[in-house]
C-alpha positions as CSV (number, residue, x, y, z in Angstrom):
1,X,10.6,-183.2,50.8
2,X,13.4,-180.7,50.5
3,X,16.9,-180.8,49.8
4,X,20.2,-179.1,50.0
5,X,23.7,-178.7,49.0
6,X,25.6,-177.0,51.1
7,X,28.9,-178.8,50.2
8,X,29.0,-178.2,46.1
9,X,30.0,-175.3,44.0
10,X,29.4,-176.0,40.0
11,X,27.7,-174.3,37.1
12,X,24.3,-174.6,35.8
13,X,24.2,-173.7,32.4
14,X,21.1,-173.9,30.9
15,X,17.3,-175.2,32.3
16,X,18.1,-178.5,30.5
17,X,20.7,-179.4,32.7
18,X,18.6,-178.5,36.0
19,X,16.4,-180.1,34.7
20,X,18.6,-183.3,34.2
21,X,19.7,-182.8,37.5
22,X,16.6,-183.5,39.5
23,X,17.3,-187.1,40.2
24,X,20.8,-186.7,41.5
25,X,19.5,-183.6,43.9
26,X,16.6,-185.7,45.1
27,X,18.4,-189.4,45.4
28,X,15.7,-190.7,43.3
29,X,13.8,-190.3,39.6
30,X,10.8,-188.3,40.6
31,X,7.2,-189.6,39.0
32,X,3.6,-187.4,39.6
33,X,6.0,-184.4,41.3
34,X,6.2,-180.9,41.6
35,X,10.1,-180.3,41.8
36,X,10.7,-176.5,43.2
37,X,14.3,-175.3,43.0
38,X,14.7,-172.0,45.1
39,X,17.5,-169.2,44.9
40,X,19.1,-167.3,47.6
41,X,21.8,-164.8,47.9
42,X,24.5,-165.4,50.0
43,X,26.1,-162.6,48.7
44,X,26.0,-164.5,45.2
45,X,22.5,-165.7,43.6
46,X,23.0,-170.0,44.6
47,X,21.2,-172.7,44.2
48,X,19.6,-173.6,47.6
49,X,16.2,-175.4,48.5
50,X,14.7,-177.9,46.6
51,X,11.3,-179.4,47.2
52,X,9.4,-181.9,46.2
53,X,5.5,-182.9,46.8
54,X,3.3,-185.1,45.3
55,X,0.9,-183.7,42.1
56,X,-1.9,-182.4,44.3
57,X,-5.4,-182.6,43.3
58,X,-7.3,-179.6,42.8
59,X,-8.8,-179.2,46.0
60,X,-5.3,-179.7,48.0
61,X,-3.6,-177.1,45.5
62,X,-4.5,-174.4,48.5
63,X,-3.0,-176.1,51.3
64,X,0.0,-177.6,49.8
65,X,0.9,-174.4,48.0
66,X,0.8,-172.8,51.3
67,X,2.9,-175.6,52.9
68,X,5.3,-175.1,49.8
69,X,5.4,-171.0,50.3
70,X,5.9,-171.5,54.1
71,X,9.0,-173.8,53.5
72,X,10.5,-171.4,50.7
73,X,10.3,-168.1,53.0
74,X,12.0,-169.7,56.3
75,X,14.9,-171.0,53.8
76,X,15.2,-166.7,52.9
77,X,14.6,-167.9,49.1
78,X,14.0,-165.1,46.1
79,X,13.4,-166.8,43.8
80,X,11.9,-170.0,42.5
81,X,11.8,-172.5,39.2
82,X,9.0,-175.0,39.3
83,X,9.4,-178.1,37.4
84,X,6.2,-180.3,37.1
85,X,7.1,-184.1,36.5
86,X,4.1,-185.5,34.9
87,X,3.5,-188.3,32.1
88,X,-0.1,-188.0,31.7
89,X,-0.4,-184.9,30.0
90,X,-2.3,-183.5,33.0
91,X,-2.6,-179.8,33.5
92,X,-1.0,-177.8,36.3
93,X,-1.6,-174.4,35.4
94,X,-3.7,-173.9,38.2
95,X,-1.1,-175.1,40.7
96,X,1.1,-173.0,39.0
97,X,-0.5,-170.1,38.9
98,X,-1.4,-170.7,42.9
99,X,2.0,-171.4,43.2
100,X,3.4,-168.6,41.4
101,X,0.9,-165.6,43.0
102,X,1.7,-167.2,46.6
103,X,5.0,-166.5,46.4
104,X,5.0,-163.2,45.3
105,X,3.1,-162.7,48.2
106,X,6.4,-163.8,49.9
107,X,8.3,-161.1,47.9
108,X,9.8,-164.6,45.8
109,X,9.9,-164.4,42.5
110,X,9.0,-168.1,40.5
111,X,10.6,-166.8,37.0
112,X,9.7,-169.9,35.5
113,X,7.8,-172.8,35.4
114,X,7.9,-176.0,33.2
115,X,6.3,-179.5,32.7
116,X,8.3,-182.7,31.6
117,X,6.7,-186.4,31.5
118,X,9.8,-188.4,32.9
119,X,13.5,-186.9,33.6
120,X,15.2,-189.0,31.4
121,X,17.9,-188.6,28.5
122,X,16.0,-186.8,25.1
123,X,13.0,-185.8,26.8
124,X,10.9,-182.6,26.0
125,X,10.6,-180.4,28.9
126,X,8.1,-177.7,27.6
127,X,7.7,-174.1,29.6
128,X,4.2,-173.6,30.6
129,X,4.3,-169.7,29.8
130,X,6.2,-169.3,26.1
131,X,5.6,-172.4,23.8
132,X,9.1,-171.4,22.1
133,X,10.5,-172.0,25.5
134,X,11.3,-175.5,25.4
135,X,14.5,-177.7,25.6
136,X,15.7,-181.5,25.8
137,X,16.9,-183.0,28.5
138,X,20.5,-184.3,28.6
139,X,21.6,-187.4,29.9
140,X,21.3,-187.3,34.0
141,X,24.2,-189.1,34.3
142,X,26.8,-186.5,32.7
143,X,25.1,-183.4,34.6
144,X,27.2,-180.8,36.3
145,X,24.6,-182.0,39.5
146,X,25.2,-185.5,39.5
147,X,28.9,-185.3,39.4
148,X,29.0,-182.7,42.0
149,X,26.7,-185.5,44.4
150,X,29.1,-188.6,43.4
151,X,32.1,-186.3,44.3
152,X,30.4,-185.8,47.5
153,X,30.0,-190.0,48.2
154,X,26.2,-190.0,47.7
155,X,24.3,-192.9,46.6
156,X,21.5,-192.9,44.1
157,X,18.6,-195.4,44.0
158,X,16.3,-196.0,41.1
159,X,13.0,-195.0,43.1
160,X,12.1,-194.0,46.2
161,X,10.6,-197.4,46.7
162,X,14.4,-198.6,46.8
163,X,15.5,-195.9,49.1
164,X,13.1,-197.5,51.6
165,X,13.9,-200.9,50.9
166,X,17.4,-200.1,51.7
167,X,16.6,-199.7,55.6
168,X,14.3,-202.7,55.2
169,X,15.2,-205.2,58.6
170,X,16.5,-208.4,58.6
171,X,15.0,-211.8,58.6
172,X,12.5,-212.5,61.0
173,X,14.6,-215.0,61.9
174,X,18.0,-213.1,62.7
175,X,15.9,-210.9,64.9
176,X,14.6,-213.3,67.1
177,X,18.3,-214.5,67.9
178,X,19.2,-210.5,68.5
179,X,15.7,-210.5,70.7
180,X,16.9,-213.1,73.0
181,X,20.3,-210.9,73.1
182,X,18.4,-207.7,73.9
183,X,16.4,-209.0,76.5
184,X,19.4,-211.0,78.8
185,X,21.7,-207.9,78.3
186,X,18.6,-206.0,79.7
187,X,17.8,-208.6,82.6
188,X,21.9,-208.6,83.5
189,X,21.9,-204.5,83.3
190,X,23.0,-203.2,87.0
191,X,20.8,-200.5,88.5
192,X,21.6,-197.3,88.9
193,X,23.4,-196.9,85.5
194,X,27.1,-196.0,86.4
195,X,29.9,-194.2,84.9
196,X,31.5,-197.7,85.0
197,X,28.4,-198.3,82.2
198,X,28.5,-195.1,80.3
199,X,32.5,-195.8,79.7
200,X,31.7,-199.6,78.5
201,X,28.9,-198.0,76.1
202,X,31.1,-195.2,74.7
203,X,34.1,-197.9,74.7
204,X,31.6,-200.4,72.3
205,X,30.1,-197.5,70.3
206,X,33.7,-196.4,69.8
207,X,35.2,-199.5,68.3
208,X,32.1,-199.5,66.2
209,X,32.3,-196.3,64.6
210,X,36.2,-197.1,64.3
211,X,35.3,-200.2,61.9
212,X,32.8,-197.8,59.6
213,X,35.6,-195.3,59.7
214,X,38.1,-198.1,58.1
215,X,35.9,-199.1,55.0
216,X,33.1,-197.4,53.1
217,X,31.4,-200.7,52.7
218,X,28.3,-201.0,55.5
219,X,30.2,-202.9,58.4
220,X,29.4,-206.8,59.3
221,X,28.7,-206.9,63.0
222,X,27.8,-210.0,65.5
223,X,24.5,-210.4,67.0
224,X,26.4,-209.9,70.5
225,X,28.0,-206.8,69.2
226,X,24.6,-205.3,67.6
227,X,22.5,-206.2,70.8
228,X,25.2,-204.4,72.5
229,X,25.1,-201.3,70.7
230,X,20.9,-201.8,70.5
231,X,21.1,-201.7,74.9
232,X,23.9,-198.9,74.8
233,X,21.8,-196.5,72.5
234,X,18.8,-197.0,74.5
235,X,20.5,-194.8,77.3
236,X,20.2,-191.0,77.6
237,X,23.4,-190.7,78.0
238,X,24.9,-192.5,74.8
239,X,22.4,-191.0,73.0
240,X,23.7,-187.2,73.6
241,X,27.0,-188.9,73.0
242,X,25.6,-189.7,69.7
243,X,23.8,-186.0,68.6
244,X,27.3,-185.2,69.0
245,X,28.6,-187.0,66.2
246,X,25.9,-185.9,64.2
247,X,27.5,-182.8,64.3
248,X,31.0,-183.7,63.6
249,X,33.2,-185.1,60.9
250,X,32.5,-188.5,61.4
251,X,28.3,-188.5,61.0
252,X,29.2,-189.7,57.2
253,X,30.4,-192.6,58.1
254,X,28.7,-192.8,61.3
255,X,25.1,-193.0,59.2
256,X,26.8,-196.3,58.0
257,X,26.5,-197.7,61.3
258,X,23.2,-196.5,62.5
259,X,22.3,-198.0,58.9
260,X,23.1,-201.4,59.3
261,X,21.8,-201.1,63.0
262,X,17.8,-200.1,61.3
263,X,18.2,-203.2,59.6
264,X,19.0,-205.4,62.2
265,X,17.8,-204.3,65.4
266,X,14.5,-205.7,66.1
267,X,11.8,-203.2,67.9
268,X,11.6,-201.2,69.6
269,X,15.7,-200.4,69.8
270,X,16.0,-200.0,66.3
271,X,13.8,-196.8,66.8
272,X,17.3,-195.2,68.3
273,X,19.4,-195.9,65.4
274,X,16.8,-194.3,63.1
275,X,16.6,-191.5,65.1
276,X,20.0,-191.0,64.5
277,X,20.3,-191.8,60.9
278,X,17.2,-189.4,60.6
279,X,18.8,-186.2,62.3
280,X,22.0,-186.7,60.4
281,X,20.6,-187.1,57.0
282,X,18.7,-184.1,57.8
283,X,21.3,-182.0,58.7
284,X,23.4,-182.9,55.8
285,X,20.4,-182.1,53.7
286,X,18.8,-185.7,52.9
287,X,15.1,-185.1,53.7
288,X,14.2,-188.5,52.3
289,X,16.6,-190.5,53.6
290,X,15.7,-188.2,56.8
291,X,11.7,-188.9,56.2
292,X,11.9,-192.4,55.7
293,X,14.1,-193.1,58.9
294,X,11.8,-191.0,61.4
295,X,8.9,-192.9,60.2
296,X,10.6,-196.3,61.4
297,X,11.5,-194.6,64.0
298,X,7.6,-193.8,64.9
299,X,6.9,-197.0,63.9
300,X,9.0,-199.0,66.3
301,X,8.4,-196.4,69.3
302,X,5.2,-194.1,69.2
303,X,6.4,-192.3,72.0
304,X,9.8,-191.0,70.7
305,X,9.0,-187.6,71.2
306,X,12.0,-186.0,69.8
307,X,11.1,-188.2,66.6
308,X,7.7,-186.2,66.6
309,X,9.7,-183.3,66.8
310,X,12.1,-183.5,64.2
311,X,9.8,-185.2,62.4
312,X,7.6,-181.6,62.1
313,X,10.9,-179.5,61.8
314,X,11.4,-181.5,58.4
315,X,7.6,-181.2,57.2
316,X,7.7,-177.3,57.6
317,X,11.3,-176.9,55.7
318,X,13.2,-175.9,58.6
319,X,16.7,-175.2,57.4
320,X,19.3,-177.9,58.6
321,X,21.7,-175.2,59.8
322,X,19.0,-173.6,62.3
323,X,18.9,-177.2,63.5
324,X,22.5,-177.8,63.8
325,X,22.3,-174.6,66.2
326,X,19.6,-175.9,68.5
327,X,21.5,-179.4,68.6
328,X,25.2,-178.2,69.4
329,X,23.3,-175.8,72.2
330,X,21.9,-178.7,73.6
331,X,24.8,-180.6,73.5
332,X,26.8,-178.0,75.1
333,X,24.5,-177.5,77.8
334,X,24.4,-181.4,79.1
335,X,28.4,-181.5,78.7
336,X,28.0,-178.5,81.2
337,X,26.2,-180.2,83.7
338,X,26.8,-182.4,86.3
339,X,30.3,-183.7,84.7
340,X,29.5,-186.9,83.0
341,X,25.8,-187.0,84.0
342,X,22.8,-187.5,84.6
343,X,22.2,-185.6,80.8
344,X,18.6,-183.6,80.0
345,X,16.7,-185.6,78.0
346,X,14.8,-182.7,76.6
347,X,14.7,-182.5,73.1
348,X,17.7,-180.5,71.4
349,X,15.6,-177.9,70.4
350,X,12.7,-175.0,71.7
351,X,9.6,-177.0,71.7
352,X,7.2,-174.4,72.7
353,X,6.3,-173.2,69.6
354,X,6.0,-176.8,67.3
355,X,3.6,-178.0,70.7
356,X,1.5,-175.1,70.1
357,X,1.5,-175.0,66.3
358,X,-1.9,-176.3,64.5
359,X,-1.7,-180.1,63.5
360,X,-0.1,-180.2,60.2
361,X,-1.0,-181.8,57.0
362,X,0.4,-185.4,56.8
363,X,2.1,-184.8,53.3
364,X,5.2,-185.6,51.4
365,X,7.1,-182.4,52.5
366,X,10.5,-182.9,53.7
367,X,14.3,-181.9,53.8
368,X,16.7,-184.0,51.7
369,X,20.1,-183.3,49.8
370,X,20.2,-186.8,48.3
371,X,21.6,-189.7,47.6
372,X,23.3,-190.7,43.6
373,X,25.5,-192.8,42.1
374,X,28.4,-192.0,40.0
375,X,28.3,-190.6,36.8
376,X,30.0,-191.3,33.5
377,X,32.6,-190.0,33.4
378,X,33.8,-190.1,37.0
379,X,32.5,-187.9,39.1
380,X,36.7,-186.3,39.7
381,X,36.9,-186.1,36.1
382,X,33.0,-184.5,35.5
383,X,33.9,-181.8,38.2
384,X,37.0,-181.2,37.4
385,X,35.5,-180.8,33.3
386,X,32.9,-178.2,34.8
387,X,34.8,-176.3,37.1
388,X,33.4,-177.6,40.4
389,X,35.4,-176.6,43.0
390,X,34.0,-176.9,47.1
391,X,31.4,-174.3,47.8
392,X,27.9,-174.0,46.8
393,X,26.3,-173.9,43.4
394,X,26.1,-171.0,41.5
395,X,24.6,-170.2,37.9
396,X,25.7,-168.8,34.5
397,X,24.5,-167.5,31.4
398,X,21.9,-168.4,30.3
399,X,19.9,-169.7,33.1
400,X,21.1,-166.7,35.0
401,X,18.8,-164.7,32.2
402,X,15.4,-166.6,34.1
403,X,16.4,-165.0,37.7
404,X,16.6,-162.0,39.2
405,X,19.0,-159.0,39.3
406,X,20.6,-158.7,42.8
407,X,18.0,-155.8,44.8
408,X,17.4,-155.9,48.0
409,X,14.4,-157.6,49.4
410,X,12.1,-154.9,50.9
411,X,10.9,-155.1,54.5
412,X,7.4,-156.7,54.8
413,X,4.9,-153.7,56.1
């Protein structure tokens, strides 16, 4: 999984405090992981990329390193610190040392490379070049990372385990009573679908969005009003309606809705809502959040294509903001079609090249700018202690000292 944060600016001092950070950028406490924190310049040397895959076994070190470099080179990285998460002691020098001679095959540079057993307050992280390169980390909460995430109103969950729980569905029961709801709107629906119909949608998807708007508690709907949203985001129509909020202001609290509508929406409409929590997550830069949602997505409709889709942008590291492109293209091309509709319900995006791509690995590679909780002290008075204005995150002495100086990448060839 990867993650992003193009909406923080603060100072990383040292390796301890990246280090200490991990949880925060992630959502989660990472156990048996290779955590990969890539550099770019934009003009400044930033934080940009991180990723994070399972340990591999020996014989997977190929492959996933490859998946790893591919990832790092479309998000224009130079350079790379690897961070191996491991409390068994195992060695990883020869994922390392894959990883570190693959990327310099990619003209990035991984300047350094370390191995902790847990990321939690007074741990020994312990560089795997230099044994007089070593450091403690500091308490997660109180990192320059974490209070940069709270400030931005993410939510952090003790494992990933509890990230997925959070879109568990409803009782059995309370889906059966939305079933019956689904299936007379559906019986009662007038054919051809009518601008009449696309107006009442929009009108009900509207006042909806409205009530997340008002509160950032998740919002408490009927089962009328949910089986109504469940048959309005099941059309073409209401569904571009909806890519369009993914790309505007409201898709914060917007993911609230489509949220509570995972939950309790029984299949397959809660594949929709999914869907749309997945490609909004991604775009903000939560790969997990983004992974887990297009699997239930998969799950209640196998043949959600552009679920398939997205689903392979976010295991090959495509960057959220080449995404955001194809989307708002897409969406500007069916607003300039018939006015109103009937909409193309192509993807949002070129598919000629992912149909024709060899069947990728099914591994834990994905894009995510995560989830946390708030720090102590609050995350207003943690930023403003460090200096965190809105931005993206840059470094300082000394952790500047493990990068690069600012050359020019050379052409490959």
């Amino acid at each position: 999984m990867t993650t992003s944060l193009p909406h923080t600016r603060i100072r990383i001092r040292d390796l301890s405090e990246l280090v200490a950070g991990i949880p925060y950028v992630l959502g989660f406490p990472p156990t048996d992981s290779l955590v990969l924190f890539t550099f770019r310049r934009c003009p400044d040397l930033a934080l940009s990329t991180t990723i994070r895959v399972d340990l591999p076994t020996p014989e997977l070190i190929p492959p996933v390193v490859a998946d790893l470099a591919g990832a790092v080179d479309r998000n224009e990285a130079v350079a790379a610190i690897a961070v191996v998460v491991d409390n068994t002691g195992r060695d990883h020098r020869l994922l390392i040392e894959t990883l570190r001679k693959t990327l310099a095959h990619k003209e990035v540079l991984l300047t350094h490379a370390s191995l902790v057993r847990k990321v939690a307050h007074g741990e020994k992280w312990q560089c795997y070049d230099d044994p007089l390169c070593t450091g403690t980390v500091p308490d997660p909460r109180t990192s320059a990372l974490a209070a940069a995430i709270a400030v931005a109103g993410d939510t952090i969950y003790p494992s990933r385990e509890a990230m997925a729980a959070h879109l568990a569905p409803d009782s059995e029961e309370a889906l059966a009573r939305r079933r019956e709801l689904l299936n007379a709107y559906r019986s009662a629906a007038q054919q051809p679908y009518s601008e009449e119909d696309l107006t009442a949608d929009l009108q009900t998807l509207g006042h909806a969005l409205d009530a997340v708007m008002a509160s950032r508690a998740l919002p408490t709907l009927t089962d009328d009003e949910l089986a109504r949203l469940g048959i309005a985001l099941s059309r073409t129509e209401v569904k571009d309606e909806c890519l369009a909020i993914a790309l505007s202001d409201e898709s914060e609290p917007a993911e609230r809705l489509w949220t509570v509508l995972v939950r309790a929406l029984p299949a397959p409409e809660r594949a929709e809502p999914a869907f749309l929590l997945g490609i909004s997550s991604y775009l903000r830069g939560s790969g997990v959040i983004a992974a887990l949602a297009l699997k239930i997505t998969m799950e209640a409709n196998p043949e959600h294509r552009m679920a398939v889709l997205l689903d392979y942008a976010l295991q090959i590291g495509t960057p959220p903001d080449l995404l955001r492109s194809m989307i708002m293209t897409s969406v500007v091309r069916n607003h300039e079609a018939v006015p109103g509709f009937p909409l193309d319900d192509d993807p949002p995006w070129d598919t000629e090249e992912a149909l024709h791509t060899e069947q990728r690995d099914d591994r834990d590679l994905a894009r995510t700018e995560q989830p946390s909780q708030e720090p102590t002290p609050s995350p207003e008075q943690a930023a403003e202690a460090e200096g965190i204005p809105v931005g993206h995150v840059t470094t300082v002495d000394p952790l500047a000292a493990f990068l690069p100086p600012p050359t020019e990448r050379s052409e490959p060839g």
